[in-house]
TORLUMTOR-382722 format. One record per residue: residue number from 0; residue in one letter; x, y, z of N, C-alpha, C in turn. Coordinates in steps of 0.1 Angstrom, whole numbers, always signed. Layout:
<rs>
R num residuo    nu    nv    nw   cau   cav   caw    cu    cv    cw
R NUM       A     X     Y     Z     X     Y     Z     X     Y     Z
...
</rs>
This chain:
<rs>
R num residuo    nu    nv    nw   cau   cav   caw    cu    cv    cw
R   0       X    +8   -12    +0    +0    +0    +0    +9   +12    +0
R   1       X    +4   +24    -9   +14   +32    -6    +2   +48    -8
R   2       X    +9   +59    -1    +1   +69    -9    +1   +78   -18
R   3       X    -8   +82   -28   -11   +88   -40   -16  +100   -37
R   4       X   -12  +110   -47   -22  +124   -48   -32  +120   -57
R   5       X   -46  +129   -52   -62  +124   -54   -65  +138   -62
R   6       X   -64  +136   -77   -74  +150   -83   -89  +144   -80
R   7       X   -98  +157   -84  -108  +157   -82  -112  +148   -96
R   8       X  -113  +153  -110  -122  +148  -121  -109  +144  -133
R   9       X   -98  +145  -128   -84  +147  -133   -77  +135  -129
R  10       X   -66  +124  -147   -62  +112  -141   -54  +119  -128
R  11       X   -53  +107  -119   -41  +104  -108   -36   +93  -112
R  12       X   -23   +88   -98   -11   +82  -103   -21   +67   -95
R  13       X   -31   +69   -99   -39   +52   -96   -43   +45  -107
R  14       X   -40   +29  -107   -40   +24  -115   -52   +15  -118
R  15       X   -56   +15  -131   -74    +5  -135   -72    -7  -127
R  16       X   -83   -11  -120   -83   -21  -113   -95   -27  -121
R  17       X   -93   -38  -125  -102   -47  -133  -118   -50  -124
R  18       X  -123   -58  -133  -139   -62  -123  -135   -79  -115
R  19       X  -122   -84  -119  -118   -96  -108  -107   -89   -98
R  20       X  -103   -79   -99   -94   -72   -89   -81   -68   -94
R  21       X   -78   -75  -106   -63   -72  -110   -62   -58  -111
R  22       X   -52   -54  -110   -48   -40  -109   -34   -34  -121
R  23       X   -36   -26  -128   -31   -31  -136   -22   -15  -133
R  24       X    -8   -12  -131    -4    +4  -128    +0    +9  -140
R  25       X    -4   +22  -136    -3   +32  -145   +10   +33  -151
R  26       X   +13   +35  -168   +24   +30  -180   +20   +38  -189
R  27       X   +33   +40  -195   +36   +50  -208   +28   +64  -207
R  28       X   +26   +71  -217   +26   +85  -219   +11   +88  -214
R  29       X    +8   +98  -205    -6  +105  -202   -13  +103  -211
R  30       X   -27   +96  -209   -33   +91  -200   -34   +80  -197
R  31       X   -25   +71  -203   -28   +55  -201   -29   +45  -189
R  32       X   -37   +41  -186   -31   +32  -174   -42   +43  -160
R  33       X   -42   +51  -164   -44   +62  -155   -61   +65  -150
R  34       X   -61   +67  -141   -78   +69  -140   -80   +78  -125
R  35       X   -94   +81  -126   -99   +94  -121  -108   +87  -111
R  36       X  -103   +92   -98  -115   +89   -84  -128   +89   -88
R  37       X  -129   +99   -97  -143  +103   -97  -152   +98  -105
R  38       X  -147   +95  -116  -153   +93  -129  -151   +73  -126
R  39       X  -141   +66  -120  -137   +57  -115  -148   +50  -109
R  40       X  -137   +51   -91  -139   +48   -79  -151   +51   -76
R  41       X  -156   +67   -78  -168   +71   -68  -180   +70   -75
R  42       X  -181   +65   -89  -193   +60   -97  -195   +47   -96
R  43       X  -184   +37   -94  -187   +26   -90  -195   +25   -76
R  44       X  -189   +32   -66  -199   +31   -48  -208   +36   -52
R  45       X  -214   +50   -62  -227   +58   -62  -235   +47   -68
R  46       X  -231   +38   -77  -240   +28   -88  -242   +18   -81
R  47       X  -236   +11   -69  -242    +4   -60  -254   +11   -49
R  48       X  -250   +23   -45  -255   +31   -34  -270   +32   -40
R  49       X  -272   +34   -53  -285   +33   -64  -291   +21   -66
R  50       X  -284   +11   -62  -297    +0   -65  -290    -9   -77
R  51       X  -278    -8   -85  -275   -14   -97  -265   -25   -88
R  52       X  -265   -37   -96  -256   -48   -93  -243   -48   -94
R  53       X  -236   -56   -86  -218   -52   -84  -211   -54  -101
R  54       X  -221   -64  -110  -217   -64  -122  -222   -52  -136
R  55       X  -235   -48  -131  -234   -32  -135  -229   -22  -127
R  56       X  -227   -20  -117  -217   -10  -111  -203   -11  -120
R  57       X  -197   -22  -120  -185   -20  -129  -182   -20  -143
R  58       X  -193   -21  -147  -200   -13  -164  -199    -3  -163
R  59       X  -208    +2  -156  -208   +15  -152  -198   +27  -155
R  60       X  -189   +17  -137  -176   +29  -138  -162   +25  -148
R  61       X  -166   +17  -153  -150   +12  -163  -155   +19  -176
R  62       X  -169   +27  -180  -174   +30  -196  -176   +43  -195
R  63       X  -178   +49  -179  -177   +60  -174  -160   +65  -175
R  64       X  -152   +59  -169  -139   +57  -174  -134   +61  -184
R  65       X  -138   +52  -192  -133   +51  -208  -134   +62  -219
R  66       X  -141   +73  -212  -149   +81  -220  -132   +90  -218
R  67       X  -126   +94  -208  -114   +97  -204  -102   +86  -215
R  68       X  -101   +76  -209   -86   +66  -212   -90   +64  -227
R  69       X  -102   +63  -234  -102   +57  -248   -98   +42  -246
R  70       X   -88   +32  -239   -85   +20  -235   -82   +15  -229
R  71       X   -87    +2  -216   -77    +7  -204   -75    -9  -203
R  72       X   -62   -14  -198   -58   -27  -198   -66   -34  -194
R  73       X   -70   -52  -200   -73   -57  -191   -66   -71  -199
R  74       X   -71   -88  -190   -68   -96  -197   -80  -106  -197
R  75       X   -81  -113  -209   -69  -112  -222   -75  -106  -230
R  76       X   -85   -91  -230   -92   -84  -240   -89   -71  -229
R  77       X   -88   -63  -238   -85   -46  -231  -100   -43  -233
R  78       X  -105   -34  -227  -117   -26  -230  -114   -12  -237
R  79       X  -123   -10  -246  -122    +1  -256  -137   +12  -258
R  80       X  -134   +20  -263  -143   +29  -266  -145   +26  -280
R  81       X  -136   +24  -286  -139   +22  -304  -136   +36  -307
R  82       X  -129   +32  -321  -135   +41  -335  -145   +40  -338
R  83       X  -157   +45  -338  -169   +47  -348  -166   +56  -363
R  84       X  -153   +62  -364  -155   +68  -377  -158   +84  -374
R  85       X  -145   +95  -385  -149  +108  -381  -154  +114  -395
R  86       X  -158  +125  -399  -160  +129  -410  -151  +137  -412
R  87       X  -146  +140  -426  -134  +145  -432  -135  +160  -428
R  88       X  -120  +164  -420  -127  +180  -415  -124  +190  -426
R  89       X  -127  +204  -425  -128  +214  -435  -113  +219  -440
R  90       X  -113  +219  -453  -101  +225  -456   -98  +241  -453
R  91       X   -87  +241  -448   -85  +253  -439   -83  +265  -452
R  92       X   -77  +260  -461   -75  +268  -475   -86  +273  -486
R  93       X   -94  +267  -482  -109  +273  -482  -116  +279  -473
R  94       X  -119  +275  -462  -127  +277  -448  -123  +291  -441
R  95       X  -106  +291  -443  -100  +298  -436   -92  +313  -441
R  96       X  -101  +316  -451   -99  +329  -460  -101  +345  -452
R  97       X   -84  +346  -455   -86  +361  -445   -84  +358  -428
R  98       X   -77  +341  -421   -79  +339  -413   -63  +332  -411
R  99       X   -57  +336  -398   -45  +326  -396   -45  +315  -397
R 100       X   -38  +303  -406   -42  +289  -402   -32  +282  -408
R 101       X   -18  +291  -404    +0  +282  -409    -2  +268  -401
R 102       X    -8  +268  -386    -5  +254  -380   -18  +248  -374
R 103       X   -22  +236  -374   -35  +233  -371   -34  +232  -357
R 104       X   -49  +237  -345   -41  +237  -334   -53  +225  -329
R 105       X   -58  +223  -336   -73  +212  -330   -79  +211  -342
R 106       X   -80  +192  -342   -77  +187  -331   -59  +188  -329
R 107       X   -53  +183  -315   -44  +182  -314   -33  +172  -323
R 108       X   -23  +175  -324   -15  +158  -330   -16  +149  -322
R 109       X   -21  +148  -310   -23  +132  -302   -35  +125  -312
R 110       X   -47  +134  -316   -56  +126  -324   -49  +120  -335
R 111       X   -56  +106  -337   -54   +99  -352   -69  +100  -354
R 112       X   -74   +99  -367   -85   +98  -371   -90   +85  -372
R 113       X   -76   +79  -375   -83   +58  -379   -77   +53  -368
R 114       X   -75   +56  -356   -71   +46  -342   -82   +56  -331
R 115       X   -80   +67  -328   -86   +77  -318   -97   +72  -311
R 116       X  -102   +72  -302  -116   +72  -300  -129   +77  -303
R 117       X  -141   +81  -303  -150   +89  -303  -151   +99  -299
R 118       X  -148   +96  -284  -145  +106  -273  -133  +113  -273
R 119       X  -122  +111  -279  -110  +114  -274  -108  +125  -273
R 120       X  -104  +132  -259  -101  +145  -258   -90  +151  -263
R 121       X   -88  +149  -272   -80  +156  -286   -84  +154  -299
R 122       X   -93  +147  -298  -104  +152  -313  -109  +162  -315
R 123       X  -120  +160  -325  -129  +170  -330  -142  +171  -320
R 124       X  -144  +162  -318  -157  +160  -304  -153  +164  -287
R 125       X  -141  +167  -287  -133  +168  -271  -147  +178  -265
R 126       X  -149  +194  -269  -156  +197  -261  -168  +199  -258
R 127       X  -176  +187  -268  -189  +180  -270  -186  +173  -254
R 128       X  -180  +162  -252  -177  +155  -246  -170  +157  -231
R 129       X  -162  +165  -230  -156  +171  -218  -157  +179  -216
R 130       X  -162  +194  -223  -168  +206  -213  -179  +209  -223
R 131       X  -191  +202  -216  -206  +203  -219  -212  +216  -210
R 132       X  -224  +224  -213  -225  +230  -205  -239  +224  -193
R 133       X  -237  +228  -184  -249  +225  -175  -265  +232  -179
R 134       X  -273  +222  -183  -284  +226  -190  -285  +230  -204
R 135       X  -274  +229  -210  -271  +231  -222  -275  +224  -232
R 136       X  -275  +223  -246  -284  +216  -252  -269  +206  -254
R 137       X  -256  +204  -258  -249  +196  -255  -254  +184  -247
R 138       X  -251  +188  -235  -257  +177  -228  -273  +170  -226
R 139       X  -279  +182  -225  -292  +174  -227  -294  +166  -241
R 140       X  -281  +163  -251  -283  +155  -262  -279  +144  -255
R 141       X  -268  +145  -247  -263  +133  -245  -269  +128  -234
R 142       X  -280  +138  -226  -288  +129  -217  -300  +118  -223
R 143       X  -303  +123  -237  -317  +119  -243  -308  +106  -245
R 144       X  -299  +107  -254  -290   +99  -264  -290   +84  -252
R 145       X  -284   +87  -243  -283   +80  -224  -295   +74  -226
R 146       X  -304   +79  -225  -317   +74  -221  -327   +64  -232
R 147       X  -320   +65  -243  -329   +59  -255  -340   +65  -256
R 148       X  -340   +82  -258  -353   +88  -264  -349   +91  -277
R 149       X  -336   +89  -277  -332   +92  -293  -328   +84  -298
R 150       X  -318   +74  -307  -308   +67  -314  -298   +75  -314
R 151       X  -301   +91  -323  -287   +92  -328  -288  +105  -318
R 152       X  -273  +107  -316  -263  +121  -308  -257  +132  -317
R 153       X  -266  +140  -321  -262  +153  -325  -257  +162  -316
R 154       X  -243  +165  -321  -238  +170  -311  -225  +182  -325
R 155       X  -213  +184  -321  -207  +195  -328  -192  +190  -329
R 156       X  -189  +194  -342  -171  +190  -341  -163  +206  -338
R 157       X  -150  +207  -333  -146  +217  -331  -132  +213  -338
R 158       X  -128  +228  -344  -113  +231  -354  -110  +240  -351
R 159       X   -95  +241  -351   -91  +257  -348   -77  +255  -359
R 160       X   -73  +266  -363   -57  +268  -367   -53  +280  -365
R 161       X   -37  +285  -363   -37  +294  -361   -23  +300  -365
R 162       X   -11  +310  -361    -1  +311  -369   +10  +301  -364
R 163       X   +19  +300  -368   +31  +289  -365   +34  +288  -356
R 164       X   +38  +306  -346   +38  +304  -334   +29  +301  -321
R 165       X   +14  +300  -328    +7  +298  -317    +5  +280  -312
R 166       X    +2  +277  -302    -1  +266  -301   -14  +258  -294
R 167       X   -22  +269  -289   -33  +266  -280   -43  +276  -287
R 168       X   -55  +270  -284   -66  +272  -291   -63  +287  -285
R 169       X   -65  +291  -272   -66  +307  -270   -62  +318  -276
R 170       X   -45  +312  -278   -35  +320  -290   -45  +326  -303
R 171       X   -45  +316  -308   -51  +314  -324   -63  +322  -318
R 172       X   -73  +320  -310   -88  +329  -307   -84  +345  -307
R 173       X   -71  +347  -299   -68  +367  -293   -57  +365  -306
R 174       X   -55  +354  -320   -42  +361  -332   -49  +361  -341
R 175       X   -65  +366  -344   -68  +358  -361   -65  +347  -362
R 176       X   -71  +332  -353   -68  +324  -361   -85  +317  -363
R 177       X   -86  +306  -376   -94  +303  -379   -97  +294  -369
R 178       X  -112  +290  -363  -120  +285  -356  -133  +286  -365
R 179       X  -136  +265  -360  -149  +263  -370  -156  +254  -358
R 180       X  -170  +256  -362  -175  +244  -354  -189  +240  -363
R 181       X  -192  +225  -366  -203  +224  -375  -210  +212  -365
R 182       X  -221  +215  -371  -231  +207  -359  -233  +192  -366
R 183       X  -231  +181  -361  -232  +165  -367  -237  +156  -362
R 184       X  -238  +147  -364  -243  +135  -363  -234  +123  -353
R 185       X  -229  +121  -347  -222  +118  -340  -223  +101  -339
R 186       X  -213   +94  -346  -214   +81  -350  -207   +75  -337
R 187       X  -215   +70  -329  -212   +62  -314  -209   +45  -315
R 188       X  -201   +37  -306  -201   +25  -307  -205   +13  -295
R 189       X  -216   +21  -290  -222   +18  -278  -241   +20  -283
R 190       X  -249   +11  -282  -262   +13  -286  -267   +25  -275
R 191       X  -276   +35  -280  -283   +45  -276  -289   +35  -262
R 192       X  -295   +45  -251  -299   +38  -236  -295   +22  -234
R 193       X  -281   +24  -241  -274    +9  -230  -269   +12  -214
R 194       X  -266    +7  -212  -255   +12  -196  -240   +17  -204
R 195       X  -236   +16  -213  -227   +18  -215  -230   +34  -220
R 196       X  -240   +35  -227  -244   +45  -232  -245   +54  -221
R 197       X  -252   +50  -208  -255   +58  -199  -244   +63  -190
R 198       X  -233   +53  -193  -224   +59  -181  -214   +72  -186
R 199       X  -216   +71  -204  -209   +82  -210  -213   +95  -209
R 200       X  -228   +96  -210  -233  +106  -200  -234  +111  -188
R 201       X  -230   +97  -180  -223  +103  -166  -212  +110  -164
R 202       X  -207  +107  -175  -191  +112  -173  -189  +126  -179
R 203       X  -197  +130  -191  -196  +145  -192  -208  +152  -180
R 204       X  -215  +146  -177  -225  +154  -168  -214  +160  -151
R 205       X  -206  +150  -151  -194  +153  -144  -186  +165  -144
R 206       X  -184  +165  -159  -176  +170  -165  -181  +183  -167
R 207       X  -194  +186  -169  -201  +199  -173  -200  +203  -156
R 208       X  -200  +196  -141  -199  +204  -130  -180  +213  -129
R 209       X  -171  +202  -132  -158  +200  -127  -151  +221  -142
R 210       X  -163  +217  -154  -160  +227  -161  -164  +240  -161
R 211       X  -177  +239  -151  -187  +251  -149  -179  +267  -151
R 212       X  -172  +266  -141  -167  +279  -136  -155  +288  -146
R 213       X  -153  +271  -155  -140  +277  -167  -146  +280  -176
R 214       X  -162  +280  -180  -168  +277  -191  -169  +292  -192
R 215       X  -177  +298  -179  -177  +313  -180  -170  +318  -179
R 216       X  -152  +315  -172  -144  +324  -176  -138  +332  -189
R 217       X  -141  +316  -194  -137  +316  -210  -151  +327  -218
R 218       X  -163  +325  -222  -171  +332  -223  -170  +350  -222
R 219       X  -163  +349  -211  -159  +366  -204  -150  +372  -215
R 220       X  -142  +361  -217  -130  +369  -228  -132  +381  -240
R 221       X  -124  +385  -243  -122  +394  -255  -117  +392  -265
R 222       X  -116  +382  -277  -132  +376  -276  -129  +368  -270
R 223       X  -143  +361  -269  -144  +343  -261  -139  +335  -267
R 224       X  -138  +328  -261  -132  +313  -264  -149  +307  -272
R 225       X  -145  +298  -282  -156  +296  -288  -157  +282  -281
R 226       X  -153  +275  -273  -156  +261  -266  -146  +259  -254
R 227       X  -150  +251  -250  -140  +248  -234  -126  +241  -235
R 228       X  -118  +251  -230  -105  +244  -227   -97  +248  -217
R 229       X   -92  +239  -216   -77  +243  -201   -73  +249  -209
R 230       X   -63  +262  -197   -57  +275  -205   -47  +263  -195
R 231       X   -34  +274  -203   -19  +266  -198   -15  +276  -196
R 232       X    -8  +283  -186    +1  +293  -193   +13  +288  -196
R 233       X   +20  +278  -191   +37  +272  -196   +37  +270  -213
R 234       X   +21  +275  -214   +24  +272  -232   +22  +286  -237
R 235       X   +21  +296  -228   +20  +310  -237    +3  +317  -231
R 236       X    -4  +304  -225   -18  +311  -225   -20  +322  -210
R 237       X   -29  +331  -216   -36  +338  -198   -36  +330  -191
R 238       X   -36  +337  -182   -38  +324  -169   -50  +327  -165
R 239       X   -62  +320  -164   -74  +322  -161   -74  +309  -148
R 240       X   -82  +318  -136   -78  +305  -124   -86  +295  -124
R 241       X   -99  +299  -130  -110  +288  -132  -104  +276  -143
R 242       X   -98  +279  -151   -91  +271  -163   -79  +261  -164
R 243       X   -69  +273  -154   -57  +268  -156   -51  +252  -149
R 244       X   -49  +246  -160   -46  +230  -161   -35  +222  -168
R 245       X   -27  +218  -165   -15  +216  -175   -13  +194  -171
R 246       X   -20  +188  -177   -21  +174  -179    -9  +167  -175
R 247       X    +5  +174  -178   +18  +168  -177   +23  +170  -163
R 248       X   +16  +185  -157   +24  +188  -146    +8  +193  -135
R 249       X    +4  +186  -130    -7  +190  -123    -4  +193  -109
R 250       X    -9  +203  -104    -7  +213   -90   -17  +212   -79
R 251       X   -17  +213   -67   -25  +212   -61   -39  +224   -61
R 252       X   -32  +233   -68   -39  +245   -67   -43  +251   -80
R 253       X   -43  +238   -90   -51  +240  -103   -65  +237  -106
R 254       X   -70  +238  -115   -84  +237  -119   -88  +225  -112
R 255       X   -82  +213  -117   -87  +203  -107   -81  +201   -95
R 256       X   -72  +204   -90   -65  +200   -77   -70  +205   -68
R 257       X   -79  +216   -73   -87  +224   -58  -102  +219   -59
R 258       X  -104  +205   -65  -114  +201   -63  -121  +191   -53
R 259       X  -108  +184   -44  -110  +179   -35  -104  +184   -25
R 260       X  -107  +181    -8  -102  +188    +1  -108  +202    +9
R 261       X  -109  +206   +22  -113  +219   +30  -108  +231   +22
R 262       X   -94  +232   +16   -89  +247   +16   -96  +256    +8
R 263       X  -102  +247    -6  -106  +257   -17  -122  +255   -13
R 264       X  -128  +264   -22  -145  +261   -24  -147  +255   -34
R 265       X  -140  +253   -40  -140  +245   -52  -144  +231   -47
R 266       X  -142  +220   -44  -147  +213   -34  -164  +210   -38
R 267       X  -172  +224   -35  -185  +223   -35  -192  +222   -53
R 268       X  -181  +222   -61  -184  +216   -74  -184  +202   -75
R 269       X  -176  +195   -71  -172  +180   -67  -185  +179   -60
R 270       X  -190  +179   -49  -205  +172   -41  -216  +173   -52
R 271       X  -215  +188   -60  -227  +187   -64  -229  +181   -76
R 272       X  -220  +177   -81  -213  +167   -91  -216  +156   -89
R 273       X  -217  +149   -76  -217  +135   -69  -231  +136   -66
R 274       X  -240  +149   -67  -256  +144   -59  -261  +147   -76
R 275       X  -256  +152   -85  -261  +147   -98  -264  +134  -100
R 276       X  -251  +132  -103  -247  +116  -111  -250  +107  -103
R 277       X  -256  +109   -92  -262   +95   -81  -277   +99   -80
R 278       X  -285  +114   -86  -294  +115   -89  -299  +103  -103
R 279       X  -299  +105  -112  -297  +103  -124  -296   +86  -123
R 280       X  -280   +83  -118  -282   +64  -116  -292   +61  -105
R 281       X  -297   +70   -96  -306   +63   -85  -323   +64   -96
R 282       X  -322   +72  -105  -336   +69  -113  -336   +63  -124
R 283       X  -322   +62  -128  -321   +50  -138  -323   +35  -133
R 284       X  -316   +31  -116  -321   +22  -115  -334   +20  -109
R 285       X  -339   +25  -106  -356   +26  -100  -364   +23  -115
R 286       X  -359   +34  -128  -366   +27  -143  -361   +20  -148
R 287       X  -350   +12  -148  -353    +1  -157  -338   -12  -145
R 288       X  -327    -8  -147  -318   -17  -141  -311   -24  -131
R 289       X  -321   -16  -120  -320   -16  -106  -324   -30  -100
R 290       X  -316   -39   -90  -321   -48   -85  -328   -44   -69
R 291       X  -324   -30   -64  -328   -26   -50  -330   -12   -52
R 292       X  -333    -8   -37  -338    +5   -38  -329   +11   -34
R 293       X  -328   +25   -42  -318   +36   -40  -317   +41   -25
R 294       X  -303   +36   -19  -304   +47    -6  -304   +62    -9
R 295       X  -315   +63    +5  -313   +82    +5  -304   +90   +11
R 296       X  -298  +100    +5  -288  +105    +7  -283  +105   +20
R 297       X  -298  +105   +29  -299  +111   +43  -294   +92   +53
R 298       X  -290   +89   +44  -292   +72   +48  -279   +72   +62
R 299       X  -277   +70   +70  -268   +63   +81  -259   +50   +76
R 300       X  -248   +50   +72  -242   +39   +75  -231   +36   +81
R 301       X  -237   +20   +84  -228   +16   +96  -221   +10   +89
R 302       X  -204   +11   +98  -190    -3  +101  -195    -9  +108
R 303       X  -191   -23  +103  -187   -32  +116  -174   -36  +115
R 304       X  -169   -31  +127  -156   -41  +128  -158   -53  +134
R 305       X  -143   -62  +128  -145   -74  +137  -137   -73  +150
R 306       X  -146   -77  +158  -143   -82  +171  -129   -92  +175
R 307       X  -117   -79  +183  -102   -89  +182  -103   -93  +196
R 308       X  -102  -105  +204   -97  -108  +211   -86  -113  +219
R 309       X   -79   -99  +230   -63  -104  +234   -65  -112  +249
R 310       X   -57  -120  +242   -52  -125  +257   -43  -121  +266
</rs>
């Protein structure tokens, strides 16, 4: 046993632990191997605490997961998000007339188009998927989508380019650079209101609490940011305190590090984050996959220890 630092909605240095126990530690380049307390750990207890079985609890939080890692070890089959397939993005030499666009800055070069995921937060879908707004029609697509009142997830791709020296979308937003976003069809590889389906919406609905406060920072700007992203500054960006997040080097006193813990108020995004997403699985299992009844929040529980006897 050893101890780890715990981000709030952000990977830590904890490693996927399978649904027979194996544990598999975290390996090679951000984010692999890597996973999030939240989107994890605390979706698996909330999805029991709901009424769902120890073997949908960990559907649950391993597809809830995934929406983050894109693949996370297991044996002798890894679990995946899939490629579903992206549509060919806009030529910047057309699209981008009268507009900076020497270097493309999104999606990022981590995206491939034929390996990537759906979700992958360096595609064209990243801030469909990881900064949704609360109440927004974003997410309420992906709640319908969750629920099987729709089939298909209309949702939006996002592009930006900008000059050679810029490298983050903000640059390119305050240098003339080209930013596009077209509204699509969103080819998923999980059937509409499966559990799998549903836990993907647990995870941006997460995601729209953990982004709330960056969403309107960004918004504030001159101009705005046209969608949600960590500002960096080690890469050139403002430093916006709601925002600032750097994936390679995370702080205790960044966007997500002040998400768990007494010192920040930040904190009170996290709870209300957790009485969502245990709202939501406590009425998903009550309609349709629940084998028991949802405890109430207000519920008492007890330990028992076992009783040691010295002589």
């Amino acid at each position: 046993m050893s101890t780890v630092l715990v981000w709030g909605f952000a990977e830590e240095e904890l490693g996927f632990r399978d649904r027979d126990g194996t544990t598999y530690p975290p390996t090679g380049a951000f984010p692999e191997g890597r996973i999030s307390t939240v989107h994890d750990d605390l979706t698996y207890a909330l999805a029991i605490a709901a009424g769902f079985t120890i073997t949908d609890s960990h559907t649950l939080r391993i597809w809830d997961q995934l929406v983050d890692s894109e693949v996370l070890p297991s044996t002798p089959i890894s679990y995946t998000y899939g490629n579903a397939g992206f549509y060919d993005p806009p030529n910047p030499l057309v699209a981008c007339i009268g507009k900076n666009h020497a270097r493309q800055i999104w999606p990022t070069g981590h995206f491939d188009p034929a390996t990537s995921a759906v979700t992958s937060r360096f595609g064209p879908y990243s801030p469909f998927f990881h900064f949704p707004h609360l109440n927004g029609a974003d997410l309420n697509a992906l709640r319908a989508w969750a629920w099987g009142e729709t089939d298909t997830l209309v949702g939006y791709e996002a592009y930006a380019w900008g000059r050679w020296s810029d490298f983050t979308l903000m640059q390119a937003v305050q240098n003339n650079g080209c930013v596009i976003t077209r509204t699509v069809t969103i080819s998923m590889p999980v059937p509409a209101g499966s559990l799998e389906a549903f836990a993907t919406y647990l995870h941006t609905l997460g995601d729209a609490y953990s982004h709330a406060d960056c969403l309107s920072a960004l918004a504030a700007q001159t101009p705005p940011a046209p969608w949600g992203t960590h500002t960096v500054p080690a890469l050139g960006d403002p430093s916006l305190y709601a925002c600032d997040y750097n994936p390679t080097s995370p702080q205790n006193d960044d966007a997500h590090g002040r998400e768990f813990g007494s010192v920040y108020t930040d904190t009170e995004r996290t709870i209300a984050a957790a009485r969502a997403i245990y709202a939501e699985l406590s009425a998903r299992s009550l309609a349709r996959e629940g084998v028991y009844v949802p405890l109430a929040l207000t519920t008492t529980l007890r330990v028992y220890l076992p009783l040691v006897l010295h002589q």
